[in-house]
C-alpha positions in Angstrom: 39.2 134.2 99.6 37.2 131.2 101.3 36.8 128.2 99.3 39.5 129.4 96.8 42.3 127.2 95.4 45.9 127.9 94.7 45.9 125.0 92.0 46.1 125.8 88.1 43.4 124.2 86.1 45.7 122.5 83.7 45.7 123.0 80.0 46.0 120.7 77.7 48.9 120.2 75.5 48.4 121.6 71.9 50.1 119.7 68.9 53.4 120.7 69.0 54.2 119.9 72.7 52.1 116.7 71.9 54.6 115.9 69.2 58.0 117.1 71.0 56.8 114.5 73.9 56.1 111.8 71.9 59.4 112.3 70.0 61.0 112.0 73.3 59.5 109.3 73.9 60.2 107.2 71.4 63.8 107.6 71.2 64.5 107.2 75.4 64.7 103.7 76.5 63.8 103.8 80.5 66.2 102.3 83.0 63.8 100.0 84.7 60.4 99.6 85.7 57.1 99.2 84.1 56.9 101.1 80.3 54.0 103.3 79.7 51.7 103.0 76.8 50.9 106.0 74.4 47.5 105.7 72.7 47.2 108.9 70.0 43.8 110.1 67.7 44.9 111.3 64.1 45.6 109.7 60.9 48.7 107.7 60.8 50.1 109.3 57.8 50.4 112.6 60.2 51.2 111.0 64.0 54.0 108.9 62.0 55.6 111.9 60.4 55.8 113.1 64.5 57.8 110.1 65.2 61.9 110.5 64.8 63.9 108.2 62.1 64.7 105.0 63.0 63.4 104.9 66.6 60.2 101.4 66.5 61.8 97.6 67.1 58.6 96.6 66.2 55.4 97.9 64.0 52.5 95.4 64.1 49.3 96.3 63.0 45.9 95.2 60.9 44.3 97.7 59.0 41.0 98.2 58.0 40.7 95.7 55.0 39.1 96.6 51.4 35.6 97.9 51.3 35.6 96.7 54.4 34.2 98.1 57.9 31.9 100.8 55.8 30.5 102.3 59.0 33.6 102.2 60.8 36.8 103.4 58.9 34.3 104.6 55.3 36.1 101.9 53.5 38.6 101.5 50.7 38.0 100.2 47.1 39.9 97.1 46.5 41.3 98.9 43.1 42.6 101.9 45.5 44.0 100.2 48.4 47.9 100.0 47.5 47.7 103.6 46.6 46.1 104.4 49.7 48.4 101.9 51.7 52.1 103.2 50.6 52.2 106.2 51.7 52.0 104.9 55.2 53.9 102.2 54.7 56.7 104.5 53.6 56.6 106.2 57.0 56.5 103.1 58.8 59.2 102.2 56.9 60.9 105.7 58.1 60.7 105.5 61.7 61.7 101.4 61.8 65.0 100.6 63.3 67.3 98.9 60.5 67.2 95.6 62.7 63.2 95.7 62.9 60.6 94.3 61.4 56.9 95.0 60.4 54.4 92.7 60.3 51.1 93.4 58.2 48.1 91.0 59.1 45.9 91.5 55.8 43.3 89.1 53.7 42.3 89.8 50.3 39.2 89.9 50.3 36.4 88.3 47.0 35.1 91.2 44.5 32.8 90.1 41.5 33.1 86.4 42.1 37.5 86.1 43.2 40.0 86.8 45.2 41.2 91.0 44.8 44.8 91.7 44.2 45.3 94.2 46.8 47.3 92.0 48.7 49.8 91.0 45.9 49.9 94.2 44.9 50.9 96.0 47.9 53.3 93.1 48.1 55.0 94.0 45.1 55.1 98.1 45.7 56.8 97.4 49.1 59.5 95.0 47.7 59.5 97.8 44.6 60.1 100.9 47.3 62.7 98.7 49.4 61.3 96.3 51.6 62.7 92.9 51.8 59.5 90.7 51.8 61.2 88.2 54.8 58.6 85.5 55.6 54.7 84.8 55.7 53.3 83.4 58.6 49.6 81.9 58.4 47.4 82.6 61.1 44.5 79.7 61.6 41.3 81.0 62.7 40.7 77.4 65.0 37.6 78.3 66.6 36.4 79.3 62.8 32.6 78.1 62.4 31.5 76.4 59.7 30.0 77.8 56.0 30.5 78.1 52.6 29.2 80.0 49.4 28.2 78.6 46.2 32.3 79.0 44.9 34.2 78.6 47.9 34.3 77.9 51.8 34.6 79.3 54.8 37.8 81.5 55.6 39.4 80.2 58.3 43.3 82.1 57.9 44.6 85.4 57.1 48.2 86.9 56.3 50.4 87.8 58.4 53.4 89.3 55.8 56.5 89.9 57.5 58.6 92.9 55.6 62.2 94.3 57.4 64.8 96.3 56.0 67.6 94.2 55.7 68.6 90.4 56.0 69.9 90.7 59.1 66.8 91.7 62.0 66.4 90.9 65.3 64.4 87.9 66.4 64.4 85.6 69.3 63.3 82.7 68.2 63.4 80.8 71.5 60.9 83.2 73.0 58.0 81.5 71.3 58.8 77.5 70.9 56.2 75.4 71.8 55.5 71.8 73.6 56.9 69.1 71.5 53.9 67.1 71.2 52.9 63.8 72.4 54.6 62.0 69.3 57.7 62.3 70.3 57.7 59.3 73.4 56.9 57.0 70.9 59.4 58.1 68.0 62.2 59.2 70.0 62.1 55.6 72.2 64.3 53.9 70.0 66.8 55.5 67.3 68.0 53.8 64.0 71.2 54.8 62.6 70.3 57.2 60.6 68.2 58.8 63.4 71.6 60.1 64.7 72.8 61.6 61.8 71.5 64.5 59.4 69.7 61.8 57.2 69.4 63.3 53.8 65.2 62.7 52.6 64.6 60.1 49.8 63.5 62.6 47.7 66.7 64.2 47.9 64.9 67.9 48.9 68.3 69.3 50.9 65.8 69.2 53.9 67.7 66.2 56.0 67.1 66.2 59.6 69.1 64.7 62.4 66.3 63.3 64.7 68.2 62.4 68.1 68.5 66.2 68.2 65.1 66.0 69.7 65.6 63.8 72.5 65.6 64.6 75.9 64.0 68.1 74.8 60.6 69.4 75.6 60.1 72.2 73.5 60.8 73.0 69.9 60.5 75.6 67.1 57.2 76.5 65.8 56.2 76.4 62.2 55.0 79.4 60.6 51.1 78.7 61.0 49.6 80.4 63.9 46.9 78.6 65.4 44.8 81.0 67.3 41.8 81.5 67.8 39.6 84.6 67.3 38.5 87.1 69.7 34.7 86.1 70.7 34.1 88.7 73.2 32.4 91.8 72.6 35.6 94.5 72.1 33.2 97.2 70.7 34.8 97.3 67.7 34.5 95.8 64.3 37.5 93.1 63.9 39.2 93.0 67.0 42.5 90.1 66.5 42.9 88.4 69.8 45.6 89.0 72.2 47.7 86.3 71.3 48.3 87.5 68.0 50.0 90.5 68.6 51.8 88.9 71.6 53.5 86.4 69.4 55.4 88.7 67.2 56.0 91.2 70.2 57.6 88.1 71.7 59.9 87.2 68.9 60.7 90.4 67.2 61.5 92.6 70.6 63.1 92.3 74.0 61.6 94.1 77.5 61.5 97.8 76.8 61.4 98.3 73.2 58.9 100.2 70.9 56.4 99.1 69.2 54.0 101.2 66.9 50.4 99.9 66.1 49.0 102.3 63.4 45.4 100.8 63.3 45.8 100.3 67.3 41.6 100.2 67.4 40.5 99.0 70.5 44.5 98.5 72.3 44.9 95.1 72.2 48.5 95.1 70.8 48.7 98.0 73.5 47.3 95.6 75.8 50.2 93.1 74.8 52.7 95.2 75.4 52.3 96.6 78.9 51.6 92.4 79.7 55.2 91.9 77.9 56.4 95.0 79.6 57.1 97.2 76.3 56.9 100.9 75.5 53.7 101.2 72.4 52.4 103.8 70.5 48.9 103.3 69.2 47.1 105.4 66.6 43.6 105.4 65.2 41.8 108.0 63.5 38.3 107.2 66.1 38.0 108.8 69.1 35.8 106.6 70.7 38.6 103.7 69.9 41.3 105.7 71.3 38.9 106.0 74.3 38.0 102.2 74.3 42.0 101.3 74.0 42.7 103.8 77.0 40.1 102.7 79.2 41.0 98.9 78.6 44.8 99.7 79.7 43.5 101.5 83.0 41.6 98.1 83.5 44.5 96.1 83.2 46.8 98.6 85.4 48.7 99.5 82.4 50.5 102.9 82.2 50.3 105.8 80.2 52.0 108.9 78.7 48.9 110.6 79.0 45.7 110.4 80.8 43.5 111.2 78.2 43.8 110.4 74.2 45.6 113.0 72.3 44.8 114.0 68.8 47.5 115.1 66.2 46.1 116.9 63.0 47.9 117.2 59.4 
């Protein structure tokens, strides 16, 4: 018949081929070449529970903080949040790798007149279920404006709480040194004697350095305060964290073609990170238009994906 077609309108995957993909997925590292992103609608509590054991490097994520983003995610009561929070962490905690790590960027935020224990808490309950609570790392908001309120000033950091299984975890520390600073031509010009030895401190702290280690080098080892600034431009969603943030910990937790799972992707950005760092990501958020937003900014930067369009997984 004129003008017909011998092409089969395709039909989209329902949830159990969405699930036995993903699966897949998650647990085949490809041979070579660029790593495609997956960016998934649902609840994280159910996509996790898709995901095999033991299969992320890396799970890096922000979620939507106390009473916080009303509109956006309907908001959790300070007094609620650890409950709410465990049960996903227990998944993420599930489909880790032994040797990875999850990073948690979370601020308590002020109810009647201080600082909420949400934060502490959920510290606690995740040391209580297992969780070796490995290091905090500070990110500085350095483009932060200026304010204050009649009992405090303007915040300017946030947590980022590093958690991992077990004492022994991958990390790569040379991935993310940083200049050694201008100080250094001056200091390092001439050496006493006890500039070329491990020079225990007057103070006797244990924390002696040996100081002509440094010459002749021009990059050291951070310390564990970010200083980055915030994300400015418009994102479309309500608390975007910049690029570099994600990037960072993608950088020294994970090596080319590993997995790392965002639950509260929102707009992609640690998807974003990781097709620039050419790693496999799963991102999850419970908005469509987010899901939407995230896939549209990956086609923008070139970035692959499992699937063209967002897929939803229901309980």
């Amino acid at each position: 018949m004129r003008g017909s077609s011998n092409k089969r309108k395709r039909r989209p995957p329902n949830s159990e081929t969405i699930a036995e993909t993903l699966a897949e997925y998650a647990s085949t590292r490809p041979n070579k070449g660029a790593t495609r992103q997956v960016i998934l609608q649902g609840d994280c509590l159910d996509v996790l529970r898709c995901l095999p054991d033991e299969c992320a490097d890396l799970v890096v994520t922000s979620p939507p903080y106390a009473d916080r983003r009303k509109s956006t995610y309907g908001g959790i009561h300070p007094d609620r949040y650890a409950n709410w929070f465990m049960p996903r962490a227990a998944e993420i905690k599930r489909v880790l790798k032994r040797e990875g790590s999850f990073v948690l960027n979370i601020k308590e935020k002020t109810y009647n007149g201080q600082r909420h224990t949400y934060v502490i808490e959920i510290i606690l309950a995740m040391k209580e279920s297992g969780w070796l609570w490995t290091e905090e790392y500070v990110w500085h908001k350095k483009n932060c404006y200026p304010g204050k309120w009649p009992n405090r000033f303007r915040d300017a950091w946030e947590r980022c709480l590093h958690f991992t299984k077990q004492k022994k975890f991958k990390m790569f520390q040379d991935q993310v040194m940083v200049p050694v600073g201008d100080w250094a031509e001056k200091r390092l010009a001439k050496l006493s004697n006890t500039d070329k030895m491990r020079d225990e401190s007057r103070s006797q702290s244990g924390f002696g350095k040996n100081v002509s280690k440094w010459v002749g080098r021009d990059k050291v080892y951070p310390t564990n305060v970010l200083h980055f600034a915030t994300e400015c431009a418009n994102k479309n969603h309500s608390a975007a964290f910049p690029l570099t943030l994600p990037e960072w910990f993608i950088r020294l937790f994970t090596r080319e073609t590993d997995l790392v799972v965002d639950p509260f992707v929102g707009c992609g950005t640690t998807a974003l990170a990781c097709r620039k760092l050419n790693r496999r990501s799963i991102g999850i958020d419970m908005r469509r238009d987010y899901c939407d937003l995230a896939l549209r900014r990956l086609a923008d930067e070139g970035g692959k994906t499992l699937w063209d369009a967002v897929q939803k997984i229901d309980a």
